[in-house]
N, C-alpha and C positions, 0 to 999 in steps of 0.2 A: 504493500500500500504506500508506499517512498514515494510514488509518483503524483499520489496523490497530494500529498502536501509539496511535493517541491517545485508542481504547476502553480500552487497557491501563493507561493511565496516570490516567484515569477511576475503574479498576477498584481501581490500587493506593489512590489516597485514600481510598475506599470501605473500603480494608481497614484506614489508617491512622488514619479518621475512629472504625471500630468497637474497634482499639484503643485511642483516646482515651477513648470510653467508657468502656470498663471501668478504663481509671486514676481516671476521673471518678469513678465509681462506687466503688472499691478504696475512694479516700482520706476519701469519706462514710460507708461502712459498716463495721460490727464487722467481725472477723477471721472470725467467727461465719460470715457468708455466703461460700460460696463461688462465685468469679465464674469461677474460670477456664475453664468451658465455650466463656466470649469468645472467649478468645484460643484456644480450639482450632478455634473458626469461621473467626476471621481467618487461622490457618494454614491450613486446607482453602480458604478462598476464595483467597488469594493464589496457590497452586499452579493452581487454577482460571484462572485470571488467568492463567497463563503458559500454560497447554493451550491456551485458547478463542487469544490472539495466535496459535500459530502456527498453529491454524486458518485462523486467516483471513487471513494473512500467507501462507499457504501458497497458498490458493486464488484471492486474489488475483493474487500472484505467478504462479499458473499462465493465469490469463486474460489479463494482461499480454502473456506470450507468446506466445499466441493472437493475439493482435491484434497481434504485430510491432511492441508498443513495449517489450518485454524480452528480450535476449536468451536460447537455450536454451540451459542448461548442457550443457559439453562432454561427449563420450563417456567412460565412465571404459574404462580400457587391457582390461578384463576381458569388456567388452560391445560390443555394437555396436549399441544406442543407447541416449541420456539416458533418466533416469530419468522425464523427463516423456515423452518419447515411446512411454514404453512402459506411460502409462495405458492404463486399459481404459476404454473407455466405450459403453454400448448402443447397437446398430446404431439400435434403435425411434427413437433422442431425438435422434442427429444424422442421421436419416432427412431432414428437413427441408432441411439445408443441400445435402444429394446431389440432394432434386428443383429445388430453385433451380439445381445444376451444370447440372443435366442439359437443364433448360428456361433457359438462362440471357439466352438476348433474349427470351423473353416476359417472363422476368420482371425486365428493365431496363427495356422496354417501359413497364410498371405502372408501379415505382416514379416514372420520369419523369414518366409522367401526372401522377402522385397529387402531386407535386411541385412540377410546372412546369406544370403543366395541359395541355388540349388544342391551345392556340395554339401554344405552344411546339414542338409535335411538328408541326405545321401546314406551323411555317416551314423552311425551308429556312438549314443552320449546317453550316459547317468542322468539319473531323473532328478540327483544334486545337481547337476549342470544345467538343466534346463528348468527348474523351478525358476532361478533370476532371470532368465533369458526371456521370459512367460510372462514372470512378474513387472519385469521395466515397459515389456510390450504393452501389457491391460496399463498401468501406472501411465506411457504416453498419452494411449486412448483418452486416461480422464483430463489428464492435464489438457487434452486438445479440446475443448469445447466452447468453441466460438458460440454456438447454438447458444448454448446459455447467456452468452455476456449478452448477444444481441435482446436475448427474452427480457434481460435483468435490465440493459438500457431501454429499451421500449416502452417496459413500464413503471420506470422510473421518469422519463422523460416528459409525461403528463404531471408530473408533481414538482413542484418549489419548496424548496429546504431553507426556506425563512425565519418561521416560526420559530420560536422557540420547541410547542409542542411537536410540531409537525419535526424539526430535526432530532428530537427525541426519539418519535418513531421510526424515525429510516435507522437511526444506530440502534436502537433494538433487532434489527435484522439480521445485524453482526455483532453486539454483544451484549453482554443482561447489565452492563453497570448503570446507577443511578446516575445517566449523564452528568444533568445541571448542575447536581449536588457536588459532583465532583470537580466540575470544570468550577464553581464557583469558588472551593475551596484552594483548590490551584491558585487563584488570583486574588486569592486574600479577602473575597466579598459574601455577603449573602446571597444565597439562590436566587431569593427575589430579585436583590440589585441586580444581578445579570439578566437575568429575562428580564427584565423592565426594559432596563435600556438595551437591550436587542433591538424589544417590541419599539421602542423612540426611532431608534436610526431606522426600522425597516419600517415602520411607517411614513417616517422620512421621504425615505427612498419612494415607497408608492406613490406619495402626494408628487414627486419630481415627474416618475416614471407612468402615472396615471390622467394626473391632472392638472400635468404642465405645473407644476407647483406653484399654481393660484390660489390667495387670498381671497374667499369669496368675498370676505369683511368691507375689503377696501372699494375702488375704484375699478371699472375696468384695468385689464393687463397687468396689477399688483404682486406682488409675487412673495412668500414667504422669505426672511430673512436668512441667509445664510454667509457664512464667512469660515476664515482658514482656520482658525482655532476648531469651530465647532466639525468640521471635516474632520481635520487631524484626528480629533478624540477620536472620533467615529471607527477611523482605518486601524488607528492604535487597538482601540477595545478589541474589533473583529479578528484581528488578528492572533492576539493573546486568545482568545475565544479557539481559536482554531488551531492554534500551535498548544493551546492545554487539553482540546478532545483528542488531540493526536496521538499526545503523551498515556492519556488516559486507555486509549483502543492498543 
């Protein structure tokens, strides 16, 4: 899952580098021009920046476990099973893996060929020999399953990892910790304090990303105040946000 945070961390510069600008920019031009559009990009892209992580921090995570090198988060006392086990995923796209089950020495048979060639199956080998030969073959099989990742992006791709609750739920899919409570404690605040001000910046963010972030209050064309200080916090927070679930997963 490395890659999932070290796209994030890409992502934040990206936003720090476009805040740079517009200070760049601020301290060469009249009062006259207004820049703070900037920084209403740079808040929309940093919350961005923390949806697209637990994307793929999440589906990652859920392939991992597929493959039996992550553990599956425990049953919670309510259900009776994990939140990953109770994806959905189309009969059509893991069709594949059931006719491999179903036909599974022809199709050890192949692999061995395609592998080890025709000599190989020629000779004559201990069944100590060929148990790892067998096992790495089935072992490739799982690790290869594109199938899956495409299921796990599809539908994940209908859903925004904003919320507080709603990111809650996607990391239950890959593990049982009491996120919030964790990540809260990592940064030295209360639970509450961090969802709150999650909830401030991503509501934030919608009123930019929604409603043009207009002031209905005012005047035609009015637009909600924002400036470099309140940005900064903003990219700060998400960040620690995201570099302490990581720690935590």
């Amino acid at each position: 899952m490395q890659s999932a945070i070290d796209q994030f961390r890409i992502s934040i510069e990206r936003v720090r580098d476009l805040i740079s600008l517009h200070n760049s920019i601020k301290s060469q031009a009249t009062a006259a021009l207004d820049l703070s559009d900037i920084l209403r990009a740079a808040l929309v892209l940093v919350v961005s920046a923390l949806d697209y992580y637990i994307h793929e921090v999440v589906t990652l995570g859920m392939l991992e476990i597929y493959r039996g090198t992550r553990s599956e988060p425990s049953v919670n006392r309510n259900a009776t099973q994990s939140a990953f086990s109770r994806f959905q995923v189309s009969l059509g796209n893991a069709s594949e893996d059931r006719k491999v089950a179903i036909d599974i020495g022809s199709w050890i048979l192949t692999e061995i060929q395609q592998n080890y060639g025709d000599d190989f199956l020629q000779q004559s080998h201990e069944i100590s020999h060929l148990i790892p030969i067998i096992s790495n073959t089935i072992l490739n099989r799982l690790n290869n399953n594109s199938w899956l990742e495409a299921e796990i992006r599809e539908s994940l791709s209908y859903k925004s990892f904003q919320d507080p609750d709603k990111i809650a739920d996607a990391i239950r899919l890959i593990s049982d910790k009491k996120l919030w409570d964790e990540v809260a404690n990592k940064m030295g605040r209360t639970t509450k304090d961090v969802k709150q001000q999650l909830n401030f910046i991503v509501d934030r963010r919608n009123k930019i990303a929604h409603d043009a972030d207009i002031d209905p209050s005012f005047g035609l064309g009015n637009r909600w105040p924002i400036d470099e200080l309140m940005v900064n916090d903003a990219v700060d927070f998400i960040e620690q946000v995201v570099e302490s679930i990581h720690q935590i997963l």
